[in-house]
C-alpha positions in Angstrom: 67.9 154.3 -32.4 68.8 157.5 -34.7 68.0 157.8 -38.0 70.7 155.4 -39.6 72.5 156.9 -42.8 71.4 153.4 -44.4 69.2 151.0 -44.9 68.7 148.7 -41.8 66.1 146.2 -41.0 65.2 142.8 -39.4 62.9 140.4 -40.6 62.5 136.7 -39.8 65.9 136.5 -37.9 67.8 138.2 -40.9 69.1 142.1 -40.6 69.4 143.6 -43.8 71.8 146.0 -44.1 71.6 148.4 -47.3 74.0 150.9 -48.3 72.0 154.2 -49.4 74.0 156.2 -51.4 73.2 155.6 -54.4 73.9 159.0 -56.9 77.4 158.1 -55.7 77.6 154.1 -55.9 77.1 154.2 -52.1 80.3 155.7 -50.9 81.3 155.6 -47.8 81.1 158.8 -45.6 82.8 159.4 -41.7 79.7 158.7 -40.1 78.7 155.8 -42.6 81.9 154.2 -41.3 81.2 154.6 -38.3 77.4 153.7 -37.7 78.3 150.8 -39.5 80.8 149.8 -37.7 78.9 150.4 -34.4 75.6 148.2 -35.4 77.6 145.2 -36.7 79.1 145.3 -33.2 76.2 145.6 -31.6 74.5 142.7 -33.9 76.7 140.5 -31.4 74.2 141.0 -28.8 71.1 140.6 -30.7 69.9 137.8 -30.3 67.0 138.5 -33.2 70.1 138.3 -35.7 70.3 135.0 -36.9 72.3 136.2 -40.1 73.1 139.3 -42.1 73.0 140.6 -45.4 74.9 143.6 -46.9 74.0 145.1 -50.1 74.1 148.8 -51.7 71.4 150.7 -53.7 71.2 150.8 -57.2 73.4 149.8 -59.7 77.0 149.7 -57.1 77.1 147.8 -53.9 79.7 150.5 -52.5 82.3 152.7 -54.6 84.7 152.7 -51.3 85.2 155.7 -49.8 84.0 158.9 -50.6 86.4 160.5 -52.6 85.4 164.0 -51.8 84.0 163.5 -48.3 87.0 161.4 -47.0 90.0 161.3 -48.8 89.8 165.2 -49.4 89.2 165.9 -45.8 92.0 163.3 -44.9 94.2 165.3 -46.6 94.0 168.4 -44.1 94.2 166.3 -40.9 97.1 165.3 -38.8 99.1 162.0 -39.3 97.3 161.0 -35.6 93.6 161.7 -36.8 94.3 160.4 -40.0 95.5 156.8 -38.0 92.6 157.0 -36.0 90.3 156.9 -39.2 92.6 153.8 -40.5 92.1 152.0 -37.8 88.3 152.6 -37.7 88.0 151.5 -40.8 89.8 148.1 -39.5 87.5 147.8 -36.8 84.4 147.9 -39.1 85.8 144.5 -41.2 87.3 143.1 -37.6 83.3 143.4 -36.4 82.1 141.7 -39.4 84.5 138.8 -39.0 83.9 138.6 -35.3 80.1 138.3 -35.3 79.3 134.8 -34.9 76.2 134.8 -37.1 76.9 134.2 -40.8 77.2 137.6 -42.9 76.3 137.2 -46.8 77.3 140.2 -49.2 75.0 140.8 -51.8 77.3 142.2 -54.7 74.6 144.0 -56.5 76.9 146.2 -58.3 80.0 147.5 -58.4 81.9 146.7 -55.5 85.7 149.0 -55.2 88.3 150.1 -52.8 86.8 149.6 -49.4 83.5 148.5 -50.8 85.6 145.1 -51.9 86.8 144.3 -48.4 83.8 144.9 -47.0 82.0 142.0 -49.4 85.4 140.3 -48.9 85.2 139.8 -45.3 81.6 138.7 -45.6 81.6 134.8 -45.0 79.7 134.2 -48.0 79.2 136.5 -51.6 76.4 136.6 -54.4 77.4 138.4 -56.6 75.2 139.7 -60.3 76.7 138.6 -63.4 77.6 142.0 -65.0 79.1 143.3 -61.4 83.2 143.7 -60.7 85.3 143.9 -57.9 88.2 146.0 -57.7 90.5 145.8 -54.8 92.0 149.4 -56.6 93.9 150.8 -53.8 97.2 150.7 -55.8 95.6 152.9 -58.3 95.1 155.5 -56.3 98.4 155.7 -54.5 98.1 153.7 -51.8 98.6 150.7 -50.4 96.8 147.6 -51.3 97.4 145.9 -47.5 94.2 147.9 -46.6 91.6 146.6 -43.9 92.5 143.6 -43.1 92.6 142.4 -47.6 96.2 141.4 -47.5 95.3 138.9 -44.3 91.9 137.6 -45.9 92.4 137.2 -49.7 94.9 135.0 -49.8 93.0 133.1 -47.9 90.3 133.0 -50.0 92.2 133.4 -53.1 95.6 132.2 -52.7 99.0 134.1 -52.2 99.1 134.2 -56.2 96.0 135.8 -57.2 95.9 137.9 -54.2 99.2 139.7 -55.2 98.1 140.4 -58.4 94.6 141.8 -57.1 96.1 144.2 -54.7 99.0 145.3 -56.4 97.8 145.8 -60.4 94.2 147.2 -58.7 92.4 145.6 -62.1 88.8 145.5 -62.1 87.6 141.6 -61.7 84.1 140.6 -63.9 81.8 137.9 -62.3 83.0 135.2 -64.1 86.9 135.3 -63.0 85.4 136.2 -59.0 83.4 132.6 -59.1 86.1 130.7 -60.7 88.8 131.7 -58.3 86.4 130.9 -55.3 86.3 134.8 -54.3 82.3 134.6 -54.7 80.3 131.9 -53.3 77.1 132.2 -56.2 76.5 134.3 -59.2 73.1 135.6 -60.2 71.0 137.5 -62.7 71.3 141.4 -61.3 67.6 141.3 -60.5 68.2 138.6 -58.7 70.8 139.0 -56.4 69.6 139.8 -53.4 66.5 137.6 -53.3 69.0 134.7 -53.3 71.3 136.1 -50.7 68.2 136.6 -48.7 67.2 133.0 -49.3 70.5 132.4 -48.5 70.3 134.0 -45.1 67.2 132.6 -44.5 68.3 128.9 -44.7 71.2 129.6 -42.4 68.6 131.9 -40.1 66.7 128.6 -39.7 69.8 126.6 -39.4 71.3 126.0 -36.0 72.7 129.1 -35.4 74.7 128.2 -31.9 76.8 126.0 -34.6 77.0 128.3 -37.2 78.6 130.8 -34.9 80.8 127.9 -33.2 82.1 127.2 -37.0 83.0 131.1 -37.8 85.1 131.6 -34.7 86.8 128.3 -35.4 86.9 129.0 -39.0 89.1 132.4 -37.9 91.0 131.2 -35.1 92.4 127.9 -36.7 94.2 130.1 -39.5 97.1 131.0 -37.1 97.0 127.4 -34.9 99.3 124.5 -35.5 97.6 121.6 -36.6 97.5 119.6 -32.9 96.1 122.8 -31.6 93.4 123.0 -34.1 92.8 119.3 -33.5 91.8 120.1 -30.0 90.1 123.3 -30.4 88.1 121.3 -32.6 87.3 118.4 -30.1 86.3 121.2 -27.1 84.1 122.8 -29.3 82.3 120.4 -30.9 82.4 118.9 -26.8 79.9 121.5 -26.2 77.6 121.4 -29.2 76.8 117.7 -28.6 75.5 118.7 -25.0 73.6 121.8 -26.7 69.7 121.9 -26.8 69.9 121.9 -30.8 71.8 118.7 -31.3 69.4 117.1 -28.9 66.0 119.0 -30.7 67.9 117.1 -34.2 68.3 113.5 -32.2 64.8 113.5 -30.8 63.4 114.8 -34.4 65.2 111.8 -35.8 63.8 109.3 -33.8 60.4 110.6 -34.9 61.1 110.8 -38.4 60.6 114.8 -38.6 62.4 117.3 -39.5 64.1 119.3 -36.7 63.3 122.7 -35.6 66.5 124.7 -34.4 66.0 127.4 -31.5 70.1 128.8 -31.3 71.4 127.1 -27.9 
């Protein structure tokens, strides 16, 4: 693989992804976006993933994009190139969502602009007490409907608090992120990313065939009528109690251990 313009690695069934600019909050660049983007795709196929992290260098988990390196350049290209950039950027948060392993932000720092969808479309945050999110978009003239936010925080959020989030663009401290349910745990800034490792490790050694059944039903059920769902619901879960791990938990049982998942 090419040098990577961030941090990547895989240990113990968990791919750490870290964000490596850190002299400018880790802004994103065109080819950040896009390598990113690419290996969360391709983290589909590996089946050494078990989970992911995402977290940034230093004292910002990402600053959103660059402002001179994007948003200047943006500026001197056509209305088509400047779509096909929009819609790359939707494609990196549609490949987080659709990667059936569980994907845990680790809010290290500031996280703004596209740097707060990113953590937002993670399916679990932890998040340092003295860090803020700003979905900011509005501030800077644009809309706050950007990559997919206006589709997945009210979701997580509520209609209410999402509309004030994406149209005043206000900074929001730890605190007000946890109590609104935006942020799964808070932690001590040194201490963030050792527990959403620890996080990811749990669900690594969890059964992962499950955990994956649970995110796609978790995103499809949003637009399904209930009787729909109700099914969905009985076919999946159909196939898990025929899967290898839910019989490696049964014959654990009998023996009074503790199972050892494997994924299928």
């Amino acid at each position: 693989m090419a040098q990577l313009p961030f941090g990547y690695e895989i240990e113990d069934g968990v791919a750490t992804i870290t964000l490596d600019r850190p002299d400018r909050l880790n802004a994103l660049t065109f080819e950040v976006y896009r390598r990113l983007t690419d290996i969360l795709y391709r983290a589909r196929f590996a089946k050494e993933i078990k989970a992911v992290v995402i977290t940034g260098k230093g004292r910002g988990f990402c600053g959103g994009g660059d402002v001179i390196d994007i948003i200047g350049q943006l500026l001197k290209r056509s209305s088509r190139e400047v779509l096909e950039f929009t819609r790359m950027t939707g494609e990196l948060i549609e490949n987080i969502r659709r990667l059936d392993r569980p994907v845990i932000a680790a809010i290290n720092g500031t996280a703004a602009g596209a740097g707060a969808v990113i953590a937002l479309a993670c399916d679990l945050r932890v998040m340092a007490e003295n860090a803020k999110i700003h979905f900011l978009f509005p501030k800077v003239g644009l809309t706050g409907a950007d990559m997919g936010a206006a589709w997945l925080l009210p979701r997580v959020v509520g209609l209410g608090r999402a509309t004030e989030w994406l149209m005043l663009g206000d900074g929001i401290d730890a605190k007000t992120a946890h109590q609104s349910g935006l942020v799964t745990r808070l932690a001590p800034p040194a201490e963030v990313l050792d527990d959403a490792l620890a996080l990811a490790r749990r669900l690594a050694d969890g059964p992962t065939m499950a955990h994956g059944m649970t995110k796609r039903l978790l995103n499809g059920e949003l637009s399904m009528d209930f009787s729909t769902a109700i099914e969905s619901e009985a076919v999946a879960q159909a196939l898990l109690l025929q899967a290898n791990d839910h019989r490696r938990f049964y014959e654990a049982f009998t023996k009074g251990e503790e199972p050892t998942f494997e994924g299928d």
